[in-house]
N, C-alpha and C positions, 0 to 999 in steps of 0.2 A: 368690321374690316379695318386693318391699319390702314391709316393713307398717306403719303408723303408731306401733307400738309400740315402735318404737328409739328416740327420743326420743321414737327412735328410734321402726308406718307403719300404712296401711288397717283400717278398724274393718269385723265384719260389722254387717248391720245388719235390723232389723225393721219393715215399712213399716205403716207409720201415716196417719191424714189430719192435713192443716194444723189441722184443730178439734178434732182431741184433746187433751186437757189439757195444760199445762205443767206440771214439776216441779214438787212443792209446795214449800212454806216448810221447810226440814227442821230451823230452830232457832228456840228463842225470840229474837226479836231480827231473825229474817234478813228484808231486804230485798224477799226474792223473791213473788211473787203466786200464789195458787193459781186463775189461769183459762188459758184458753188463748191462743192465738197470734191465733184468730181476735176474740177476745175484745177482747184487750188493741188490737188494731189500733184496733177500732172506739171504743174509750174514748179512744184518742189521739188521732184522729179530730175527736170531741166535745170535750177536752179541750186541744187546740193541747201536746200534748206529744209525744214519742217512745215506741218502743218499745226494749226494753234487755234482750237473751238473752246468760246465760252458757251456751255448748254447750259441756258433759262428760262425761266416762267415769269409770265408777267407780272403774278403775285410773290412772287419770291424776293423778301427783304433783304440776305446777303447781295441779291445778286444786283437792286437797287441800288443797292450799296457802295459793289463794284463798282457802277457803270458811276455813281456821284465822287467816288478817288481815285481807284487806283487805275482804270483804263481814263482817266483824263491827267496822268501822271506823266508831267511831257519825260522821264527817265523812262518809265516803263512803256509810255507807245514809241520812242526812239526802239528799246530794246526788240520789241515786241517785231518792228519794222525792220530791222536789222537782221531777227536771226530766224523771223518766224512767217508765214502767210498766216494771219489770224483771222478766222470768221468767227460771227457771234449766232447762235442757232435755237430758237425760241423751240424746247423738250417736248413739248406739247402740239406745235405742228408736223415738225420733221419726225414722226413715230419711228419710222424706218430706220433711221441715224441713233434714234433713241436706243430703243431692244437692239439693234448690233452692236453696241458699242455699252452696253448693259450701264443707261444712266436713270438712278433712281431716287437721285437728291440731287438739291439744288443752293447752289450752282455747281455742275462739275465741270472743271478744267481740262479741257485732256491735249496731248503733244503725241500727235501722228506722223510715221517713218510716211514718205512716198509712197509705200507700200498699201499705204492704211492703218500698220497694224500701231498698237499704243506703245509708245517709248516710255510713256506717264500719266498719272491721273491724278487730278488733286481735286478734292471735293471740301467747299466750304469758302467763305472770305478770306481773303489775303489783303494785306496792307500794302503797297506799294513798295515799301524796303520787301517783305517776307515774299510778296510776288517776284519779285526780281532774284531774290538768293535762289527761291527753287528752280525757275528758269534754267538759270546758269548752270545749276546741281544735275540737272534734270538734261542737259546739254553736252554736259562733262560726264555723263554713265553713272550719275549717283541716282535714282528715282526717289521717289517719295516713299515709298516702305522702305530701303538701303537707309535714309535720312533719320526717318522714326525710328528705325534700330540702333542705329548709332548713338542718337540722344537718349533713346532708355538705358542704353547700355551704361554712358555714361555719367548717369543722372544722379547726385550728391545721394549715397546711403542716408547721412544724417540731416537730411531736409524732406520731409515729407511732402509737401507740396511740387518741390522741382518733378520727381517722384513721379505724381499724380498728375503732372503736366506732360513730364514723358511720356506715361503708360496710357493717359487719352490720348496723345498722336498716335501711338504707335495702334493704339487698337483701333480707330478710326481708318488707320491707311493698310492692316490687314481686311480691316470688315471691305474698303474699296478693292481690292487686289482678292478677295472671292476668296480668303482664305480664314474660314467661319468660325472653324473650332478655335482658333487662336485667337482669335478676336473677340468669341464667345468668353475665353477665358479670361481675357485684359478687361470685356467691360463689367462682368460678374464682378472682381477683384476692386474696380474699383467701385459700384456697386455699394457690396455687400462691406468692403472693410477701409477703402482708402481715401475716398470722397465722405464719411461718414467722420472721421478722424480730423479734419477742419473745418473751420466751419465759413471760410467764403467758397467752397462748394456744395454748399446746401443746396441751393437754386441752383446750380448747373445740375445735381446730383439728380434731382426728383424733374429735369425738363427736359434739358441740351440731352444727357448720359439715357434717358427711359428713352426717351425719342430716336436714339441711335440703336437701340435693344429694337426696339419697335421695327426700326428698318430692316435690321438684322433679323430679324424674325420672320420677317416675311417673305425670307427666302430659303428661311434655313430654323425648321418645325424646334429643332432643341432649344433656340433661343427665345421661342415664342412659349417652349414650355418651362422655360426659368422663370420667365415672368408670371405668368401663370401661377407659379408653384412659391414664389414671393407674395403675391397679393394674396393668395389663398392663406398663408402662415399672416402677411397682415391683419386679416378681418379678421383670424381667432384670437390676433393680440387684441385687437380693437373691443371685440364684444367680450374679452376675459376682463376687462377693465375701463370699459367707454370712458367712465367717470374721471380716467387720469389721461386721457386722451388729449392731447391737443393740437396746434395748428401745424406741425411738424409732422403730423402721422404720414406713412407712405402709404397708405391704405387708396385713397380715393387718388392719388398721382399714378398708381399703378392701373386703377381703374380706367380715367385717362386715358392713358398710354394704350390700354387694350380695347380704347373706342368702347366702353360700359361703364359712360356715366350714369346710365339709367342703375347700373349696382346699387352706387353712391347715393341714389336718388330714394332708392328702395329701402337702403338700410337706416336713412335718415328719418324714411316714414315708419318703421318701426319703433325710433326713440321717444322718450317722451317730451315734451315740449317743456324747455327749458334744462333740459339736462347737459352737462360739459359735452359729451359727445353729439348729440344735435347740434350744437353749438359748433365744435370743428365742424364739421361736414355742411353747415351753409354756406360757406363761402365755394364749395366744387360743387352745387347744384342749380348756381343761377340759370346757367345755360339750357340747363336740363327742363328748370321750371319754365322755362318762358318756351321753348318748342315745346311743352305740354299744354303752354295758355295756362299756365298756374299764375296768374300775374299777382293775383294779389299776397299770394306767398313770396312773389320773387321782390318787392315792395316792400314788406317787410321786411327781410334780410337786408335790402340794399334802398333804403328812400334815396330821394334826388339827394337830399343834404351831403349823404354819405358818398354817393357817386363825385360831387363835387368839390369833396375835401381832398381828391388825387391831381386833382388839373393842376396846381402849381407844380407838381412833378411832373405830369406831362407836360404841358407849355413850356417847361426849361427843355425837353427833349425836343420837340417840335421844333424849336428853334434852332436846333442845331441844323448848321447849312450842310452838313452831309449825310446824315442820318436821317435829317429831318420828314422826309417823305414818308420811310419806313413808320414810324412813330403816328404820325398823324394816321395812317389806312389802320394801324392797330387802334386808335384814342377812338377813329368815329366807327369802326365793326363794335365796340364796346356799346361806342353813344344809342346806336340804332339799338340795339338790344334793351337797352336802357328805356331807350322811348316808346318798343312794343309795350314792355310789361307795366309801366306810368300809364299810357293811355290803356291798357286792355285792365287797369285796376279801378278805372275811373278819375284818375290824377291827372286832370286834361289839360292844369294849368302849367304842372309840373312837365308833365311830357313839352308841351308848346315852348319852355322856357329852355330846353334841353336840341330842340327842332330847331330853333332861335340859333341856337352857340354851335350845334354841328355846321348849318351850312355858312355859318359865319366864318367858319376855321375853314371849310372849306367848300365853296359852289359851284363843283363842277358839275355836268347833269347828271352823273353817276349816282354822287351822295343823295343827290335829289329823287332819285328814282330807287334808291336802296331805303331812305325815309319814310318815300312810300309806300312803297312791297310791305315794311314792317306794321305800320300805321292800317293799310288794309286787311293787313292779317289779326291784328286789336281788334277792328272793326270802328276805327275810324280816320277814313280817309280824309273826312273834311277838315284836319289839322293843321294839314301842309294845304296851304293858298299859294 
């Protein structure tokens, strides 16, 4: 099953009526309104203004994100206050609001007539300048697919990258706006020929771009049988030549994206030990092995030493005052993972040194009880005192 949570898919959800409350204000300062949806219609209504919902999840990094700049951006809550009634509406309680209003990533932006009906949609993080221009855009009858058409339209022939920046908005804000085949077509496109062609969208190319195919997919069968029909031409490349394989393959990123890592996992047990393509493919089966309880294979691929030659990259991230939150819930779901498979290998001193530096980074009761769960599931709980 895809699920919204690769940028990766699908949130459960809790149904609610449209008159239930909206998220309250959760800071001093914030923007957001403590009434409801039914509420605020009818004030806008009265009022010859709109209506302005941030839909989030409480896991959701953009939208952390958000709430750490650009809704504490004293231009953008003035504007916000000026020309909008803005609620903030956590995806995941109000289901109701969710399925009417077809939100299935996170964060989606949306700008409602009195009516209800959507004037705009904008899905993903905005910076506070980029939050503010499409407001306005979006105020002035230009929406956010009119936008990305424009910019593709206009986007330097002889620069390939401006290019590849256009044609992911533009494909992004058809796939938002339910118009599938076109948006099938811009992220194929880049895909298959235009994100391939430079190479600082490697990493977006095989994450951000699969994980939007992904979502796209799950509402719409042809985009779920491109992928499909990609990873299947992968693995014939991979096993015609394992040997010249390397860390680059789109084989197991595709795998991934279609929720079958257990694939990746399978093809790896078929190689032989020590051969180049075993080789790629450990690095996309940690997760795999350790929900199998393989720990002492996940050990080998990844000892503590190795795990901890990345921390001076994370801790410059961590530290950053806006980001920072997002970065640390990714650094310790890694660390926990880490400490099943140490402790379920017999590496108890290794695990404890690791148990050590998570709740050091952070102790909330959360991480304390997520150590746990993992620690119990090894079969040893006695670690965490």
């Amino acid at each position: 099953m895809i699920r919204t949570r690769l940028g990766l898919l699908a949130a459960g959800f809790c149904v609610l009526q449209t008159g239930a409350l909206g998220a309250r204000a959760e800071t001093s300062g914030s923007p957001f309104l403590a009434i409801s949806l039914d509420q605020a219609l009818a004030r806008a209504a009265k009022e010859k203004r709109i209506v302005f919902i941030d839909f989030y999840t409480t896991w959701c990094g953009p939208c952390k994100l958000l709430d750490n700049t650009t809704w504490k951006d004293e231009k953008v809550i003035a504007l916000l206050n000026q020309k909008t009634l803005p609620l903030k509406i956590d995806a995941e309680k109000e289901t109701a609001l969710s399925k009417k209003y077809g939100i299935n990533a996170y964060p989606t932006l949306l700008l409602l007539k009195p009516d209800g009906s959507i004037l705009d949609r904008m899905v993903g993080y905005q910076t506070p300048e980029q939050f503010a221009t499409s407001l306005q855009s979006a105020l002035e009858g230009k929406d956010s697919l009119a936008r990305a058409r424009e910019t593709a339209a206009y986007a330097k022939k002889d620069d390939l990258k401006s290019q590849i920046d256009a044609r992911y908005k533009l494909a992004r804000a058809l796939a938002e706006q339910n118009k599938d085949e076109e948006a099938l077509k811009e992220f194929l496109w880049l895909y298959d020929d235009g994100m391939k062609q430079v190479v600082e969208f490697t990493g977006v190319r095989v994450a951000f771009l699969l994980s939007d195919l992904a979502r796209l997919g799950a509402r719409y069968p042809p985009a779920m049988e491109a992928l499909r029909q990609r990873r299947d031409e992968a693995k014939k490349s991979f096993l015609a030549a394992p040997e010249a394989a390397n860390s680059s393959t789109d084989l197991p990123y595709l795998n991934r994206c279609l929720s079958e890592d257990g694939a990746t996992l399978e093809l790896f047990d078929q190689l032989p030990k020590g051969s180049p393509g075993r080789k790629t493919l450990s690095q996309f089966i940690l997760r795999e092995l350790v929900t199998r309880q393989r720990y002492a294979e996940a050990v080998e691929i990844r000892p503590l030493k190795t795990f901890l030659k990345a921390d001076s990259h994370w801790e410059s991230r961590i530290k950053d005052p806006k980001s920072g939150s997002v970065f640390r819930s990714l650094y310790i779901k890694n660390c926990v993972q880490e400490i099943e498979a140490l402790a379920g290998a017999g590496s108890l001193e290794d695990a404890a040194v690791l148990i050590k530096k998570a709740l050091s980074l952070d102790a909330t009761q959360e991480t304390s009880d997520l150590v746990k769960a993992h620690l119990k599931r090894a079969g040893h709980p006695e670690l965490l005192k």
